[in-house]
C-alpha positions in Angstrom: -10.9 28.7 -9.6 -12.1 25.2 -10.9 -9.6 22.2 -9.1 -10.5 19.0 -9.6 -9.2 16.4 -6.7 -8.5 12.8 -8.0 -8.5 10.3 -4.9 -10.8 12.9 -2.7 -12.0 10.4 -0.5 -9.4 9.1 1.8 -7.3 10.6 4.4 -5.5 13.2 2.9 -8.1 14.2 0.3 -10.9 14.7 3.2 -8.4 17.0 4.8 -7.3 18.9 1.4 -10.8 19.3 0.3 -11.5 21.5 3.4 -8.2 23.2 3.4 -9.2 24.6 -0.4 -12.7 26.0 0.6 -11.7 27.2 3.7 -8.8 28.8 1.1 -11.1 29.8 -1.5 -14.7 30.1 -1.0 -16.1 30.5 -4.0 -14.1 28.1 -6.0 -15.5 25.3 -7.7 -14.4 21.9 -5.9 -14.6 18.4 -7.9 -13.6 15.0 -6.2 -13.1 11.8 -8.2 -12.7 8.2 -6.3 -13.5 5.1 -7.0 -15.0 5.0 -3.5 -13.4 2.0 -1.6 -13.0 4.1 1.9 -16.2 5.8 1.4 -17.2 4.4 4.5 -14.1 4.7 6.6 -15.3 7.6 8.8 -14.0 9.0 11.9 -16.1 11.5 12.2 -19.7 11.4 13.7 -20.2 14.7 11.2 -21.9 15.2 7.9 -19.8 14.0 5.0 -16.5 15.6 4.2 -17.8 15.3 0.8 -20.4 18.0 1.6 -18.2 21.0 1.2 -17.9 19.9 -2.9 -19.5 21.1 -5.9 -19.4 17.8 -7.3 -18.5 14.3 -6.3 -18.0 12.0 -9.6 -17.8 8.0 -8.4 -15.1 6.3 -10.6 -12.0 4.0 -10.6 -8.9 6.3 -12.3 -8.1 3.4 -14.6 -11.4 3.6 -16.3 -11.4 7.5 -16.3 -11.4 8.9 -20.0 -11.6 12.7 -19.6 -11.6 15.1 -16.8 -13.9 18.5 -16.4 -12.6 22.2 -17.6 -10.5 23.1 -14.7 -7.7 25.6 -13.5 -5.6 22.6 -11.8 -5.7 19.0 -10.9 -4.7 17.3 -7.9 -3.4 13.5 -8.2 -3.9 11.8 -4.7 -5.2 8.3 -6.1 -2.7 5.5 -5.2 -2.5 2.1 -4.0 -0.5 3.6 -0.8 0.4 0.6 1.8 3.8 -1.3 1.0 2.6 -4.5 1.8 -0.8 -4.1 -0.4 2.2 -2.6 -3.1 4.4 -6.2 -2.9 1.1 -8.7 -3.1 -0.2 -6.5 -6.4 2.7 -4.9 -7.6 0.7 -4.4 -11.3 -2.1 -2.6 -9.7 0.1 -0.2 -7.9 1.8 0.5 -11.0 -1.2 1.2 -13.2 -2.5 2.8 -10.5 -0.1 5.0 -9.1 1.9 5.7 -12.5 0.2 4.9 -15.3 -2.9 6.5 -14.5 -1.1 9.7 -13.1 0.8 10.1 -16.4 -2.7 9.6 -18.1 -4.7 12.0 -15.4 -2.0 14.6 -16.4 -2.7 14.2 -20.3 -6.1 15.2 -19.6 -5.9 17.9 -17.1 -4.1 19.3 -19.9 -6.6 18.8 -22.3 -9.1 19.9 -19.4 -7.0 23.3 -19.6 -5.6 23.4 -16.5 -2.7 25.7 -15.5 -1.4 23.3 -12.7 -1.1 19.4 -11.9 -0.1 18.3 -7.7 1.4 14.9 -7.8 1.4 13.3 -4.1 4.8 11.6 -4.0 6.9 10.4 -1.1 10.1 11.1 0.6 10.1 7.1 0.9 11.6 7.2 -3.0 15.0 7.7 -0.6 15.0 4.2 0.4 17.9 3.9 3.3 19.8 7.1 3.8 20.9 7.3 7.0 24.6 9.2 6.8 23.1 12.7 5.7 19.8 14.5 4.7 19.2 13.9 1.9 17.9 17.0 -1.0 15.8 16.6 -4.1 19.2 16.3 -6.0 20.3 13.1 -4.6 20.2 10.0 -5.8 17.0 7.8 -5.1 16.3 4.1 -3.8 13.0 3.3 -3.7 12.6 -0.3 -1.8 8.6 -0.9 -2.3 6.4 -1.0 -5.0 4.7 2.5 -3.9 7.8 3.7 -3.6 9.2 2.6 -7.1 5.4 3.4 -8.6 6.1 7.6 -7.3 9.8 7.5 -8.9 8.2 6.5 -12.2 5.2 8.6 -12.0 8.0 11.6 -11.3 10.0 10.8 -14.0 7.2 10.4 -16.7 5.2 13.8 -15.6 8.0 16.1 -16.8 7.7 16.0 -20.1 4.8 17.2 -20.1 5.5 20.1 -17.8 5.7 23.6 -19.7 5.3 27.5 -19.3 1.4 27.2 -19.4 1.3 23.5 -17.3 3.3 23.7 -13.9 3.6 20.1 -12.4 4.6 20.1 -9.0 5.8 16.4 -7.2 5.6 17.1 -3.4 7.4 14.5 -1.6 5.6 14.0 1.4 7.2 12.4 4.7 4.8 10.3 6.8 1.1 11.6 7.0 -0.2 11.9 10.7 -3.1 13.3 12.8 -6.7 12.9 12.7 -8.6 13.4 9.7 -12.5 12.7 8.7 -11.0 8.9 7.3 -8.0 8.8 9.8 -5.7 5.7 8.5 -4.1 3.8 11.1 -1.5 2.0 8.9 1.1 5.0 9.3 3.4 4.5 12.1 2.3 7.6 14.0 -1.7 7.0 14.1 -0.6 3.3 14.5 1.2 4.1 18.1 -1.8 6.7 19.2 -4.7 4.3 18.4 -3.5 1.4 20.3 -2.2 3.2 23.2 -5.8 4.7 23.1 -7.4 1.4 22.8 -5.6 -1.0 24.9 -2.6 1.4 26.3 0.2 -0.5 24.2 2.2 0.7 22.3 4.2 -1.8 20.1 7.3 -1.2 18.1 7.7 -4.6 15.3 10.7 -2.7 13.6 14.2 -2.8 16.2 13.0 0.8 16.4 15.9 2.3 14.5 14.8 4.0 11.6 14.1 7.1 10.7 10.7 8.9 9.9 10.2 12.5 9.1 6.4 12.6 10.2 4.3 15.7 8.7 0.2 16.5 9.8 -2.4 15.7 7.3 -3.9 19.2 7.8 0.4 20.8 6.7 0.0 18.3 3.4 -3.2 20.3 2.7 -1.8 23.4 3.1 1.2 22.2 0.9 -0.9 21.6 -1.7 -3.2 24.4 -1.8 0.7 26.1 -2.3 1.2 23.6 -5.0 -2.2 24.2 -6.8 -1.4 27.9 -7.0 2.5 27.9 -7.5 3.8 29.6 -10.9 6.5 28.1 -12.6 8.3 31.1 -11.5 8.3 30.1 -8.7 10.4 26.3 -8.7 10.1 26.0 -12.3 7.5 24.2 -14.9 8.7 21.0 -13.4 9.3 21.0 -10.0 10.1 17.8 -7.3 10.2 19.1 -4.0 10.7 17.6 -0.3 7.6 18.4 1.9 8.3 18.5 5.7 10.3 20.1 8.3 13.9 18.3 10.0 12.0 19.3 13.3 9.3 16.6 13.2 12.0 13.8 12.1 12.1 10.8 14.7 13.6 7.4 15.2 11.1 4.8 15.5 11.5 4.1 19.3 12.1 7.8 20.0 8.4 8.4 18.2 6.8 5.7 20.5 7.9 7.3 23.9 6.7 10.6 22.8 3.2 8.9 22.6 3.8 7.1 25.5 4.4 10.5 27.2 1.3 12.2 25.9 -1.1 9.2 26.9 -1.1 8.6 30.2 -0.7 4.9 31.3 0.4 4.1 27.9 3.4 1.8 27.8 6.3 0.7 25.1 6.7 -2.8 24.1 9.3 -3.7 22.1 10.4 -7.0 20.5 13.7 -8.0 20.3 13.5 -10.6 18.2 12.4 -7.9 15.5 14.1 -7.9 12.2 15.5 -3.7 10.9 13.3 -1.9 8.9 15.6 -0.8 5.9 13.1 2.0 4.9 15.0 4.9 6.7 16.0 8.4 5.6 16.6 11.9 6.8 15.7 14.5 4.7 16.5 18.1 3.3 13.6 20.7 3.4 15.3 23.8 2.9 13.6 23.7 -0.6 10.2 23.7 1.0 11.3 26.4 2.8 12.6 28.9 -0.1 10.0 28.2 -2.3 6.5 28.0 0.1 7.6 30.1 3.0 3.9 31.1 4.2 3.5 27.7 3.8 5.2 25.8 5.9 4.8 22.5 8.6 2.7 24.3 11.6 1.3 21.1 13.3 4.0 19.4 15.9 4.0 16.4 16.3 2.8 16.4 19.6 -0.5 18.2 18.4 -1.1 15.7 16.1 -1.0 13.0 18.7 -3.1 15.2 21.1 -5.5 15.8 18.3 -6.0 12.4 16.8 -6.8 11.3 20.4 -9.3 14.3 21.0 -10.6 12.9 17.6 -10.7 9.3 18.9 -12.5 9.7 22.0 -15.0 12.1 20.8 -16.0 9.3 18.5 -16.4 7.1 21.7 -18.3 9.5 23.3 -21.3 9.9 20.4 -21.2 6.3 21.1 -19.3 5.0 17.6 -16.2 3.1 18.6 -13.8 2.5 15.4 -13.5 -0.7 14.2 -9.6 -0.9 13.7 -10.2 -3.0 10.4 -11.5 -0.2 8.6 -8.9 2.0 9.3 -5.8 -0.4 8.1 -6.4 0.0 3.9 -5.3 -3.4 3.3 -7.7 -5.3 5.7 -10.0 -3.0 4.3 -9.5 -4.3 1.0 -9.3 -7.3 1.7 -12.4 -7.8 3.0 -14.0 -6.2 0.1 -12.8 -8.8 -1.9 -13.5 -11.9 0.5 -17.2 -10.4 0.9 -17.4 -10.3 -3.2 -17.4 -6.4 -3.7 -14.3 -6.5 -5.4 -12.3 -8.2 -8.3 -8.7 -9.9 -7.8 -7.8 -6.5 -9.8 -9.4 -4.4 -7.5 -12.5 -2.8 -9.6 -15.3 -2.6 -8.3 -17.8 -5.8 -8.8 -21.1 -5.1 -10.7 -23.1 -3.5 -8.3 -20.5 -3.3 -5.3 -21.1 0.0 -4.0 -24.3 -0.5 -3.6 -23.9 -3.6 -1.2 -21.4 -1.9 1.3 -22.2 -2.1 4.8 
């Protein structure tokens, strides 16, 4: 098996790239990335890019072909809603256009199978029920607009010989080899790590349905192998289990709980979050029942604070701008690396520090 993983470098594509070896031995493992969290490690290892065949450096825009494969997996996206609202064109071309594009040639590459990384946040508000992959959508943000259209354009191209598969993700959490701590879960663990706060800027109300970074792998691996026998040629699916599905404030006690001395603040001036939603996995469940959500959430926590202080303790404390993507970024562009556009400056990988 030949599976080429586009957007291999940051934290779920660290964790998915393992998954598939550990998977499959002997299959042939390809990352592309254009490289911006390269250097975002949490891990005082060797590089998770070690376990690939081949690591090609490039930004998905300027991508023109992709090698002979068996299947393609589509992780590249401009994936923080803020970053999404200040460059909505990017996160278009980037999370649509591109994705469209990447499954055009995956096709020509001869693949069998294309994984598309959506997002359960294409619900928008839904609090009354759970909602299925037959309900209507509302996405709110940019990235969550940019998955909706990537959805929509990838099935016609879907056929007998080309399975697409949209997993609808709910929150990524845990620790992974470029842990991000822009998602509310590793948000709450690293700061009650770090200072023992834990600070809740929503009114705490909405809902989350959180999943591990290590069950997305697994999901995918699932995805990367699934017939269309088995869902279909085209097939949109929700990604999670109803277990691991918190309010906000509910979420930040549970870390409270499994940190000791770790307190709650809360603001009460805070404005509501309207990005809520429950959701329906019993999908994900029919379809990928060997496959299914095996991390609780309180492992996560446990685990990305195992993964946290072992860093401390080889001496390599994380600085917390390198783990939000925007500030990340950002500073990429204020130190000259990047363009306004977000491609790389002549010569800006080579000056990253």
């Amino acid at each position: 098996m030949r599976v080429v993983i586009i957007g291999n470098m940051g934290y779920v594509g660290a964790v998915i790239a393992q998954e598939m070896r550990l998977r499959w031995p002997d299959a042939t493992l390809i990352g592309i990335d254009a490289g911006f969290f390269a250097h975002c490690l949490t891990t005082s290892g060797p590089l998770p890019e070690v376990i690939l065949d081949q690591q090609i450096y490039a930004d998905v825009r300027a991508l023109d072909a992709i090698p002979p494969c068996d299947a393609v997996v589509y992780l590249a996206a401009l994936s923080n809603d803020v970053l999404g609202s200040l460059n909505e064109s990017v996160t278009l071309d980037v999370n649509h256009r591109c994705a469209i594009r990447a499954a055009q040639m995956a096709k020509e590459a001869g693949a069998r199978a294309f994984v598309f990384a959506s997002s359960c946040s294409v619900y928008g508000f839904c609090e009354d029920q759970p909602r299925n992959e037959r309900s209507a959508v509302g996405p709110l943000t940019a990235y969550a607009r940019s998955k909706v259209m990537a959805e929509h354009d990838l099935e016609p191209l879907a056929s007998e010989t080309f399975a697409i598969s949209c997993l609808r993700f709910g929150t990524g959490c845990g620790m992974s080899a470029r842990l991000r701590v822009d998602l509310v879960l590793n948000d709450f663990v690293a700061s009650a790590v770090t200072d023992g706060k834990i600070r809740v800027n929503s009114d705490g109300l909405p809902w989350r349905t959180l999943i591990d970074v290590r069950d997305m792998a697994r999901a995918t691996a699932w995805a990367t192998e699934r017939k269309p026998d088995n869902g279909g040629c085209f097939l949109i699916v929700n990604v999670g289990t109803l277990q691991a599905t918190f309010q906000i404030e509910t979420l930040a006690e549970l870390v409270a709980s499994e940190i000791p001395g770790a307190t709650v603040q809360r603001n009460p001036n805070a404005e509501p979050d309207r990005r809520s939603y429950r959701i329906d996995f019993s999908l994900f469940a029919a379809l990928a029942p060997d496959d299914q959500p095996r991390v609780t959430v309180e492992e996560s926590i446990r685990e990305t604070v195992a993964g946290l202080n072992a860093l401390a303790a080889c001496g390599i404390m994380f600085e917390r701008s390198r783990l939000v993507r925007i500030d990340m970024l950002e500073r990429l562009r204020s130190e000259g690396l990047l363009r306004p556009d977000l491609s790389w400056e002549k010569g800006g990988q080579a000056c990253l520090s």
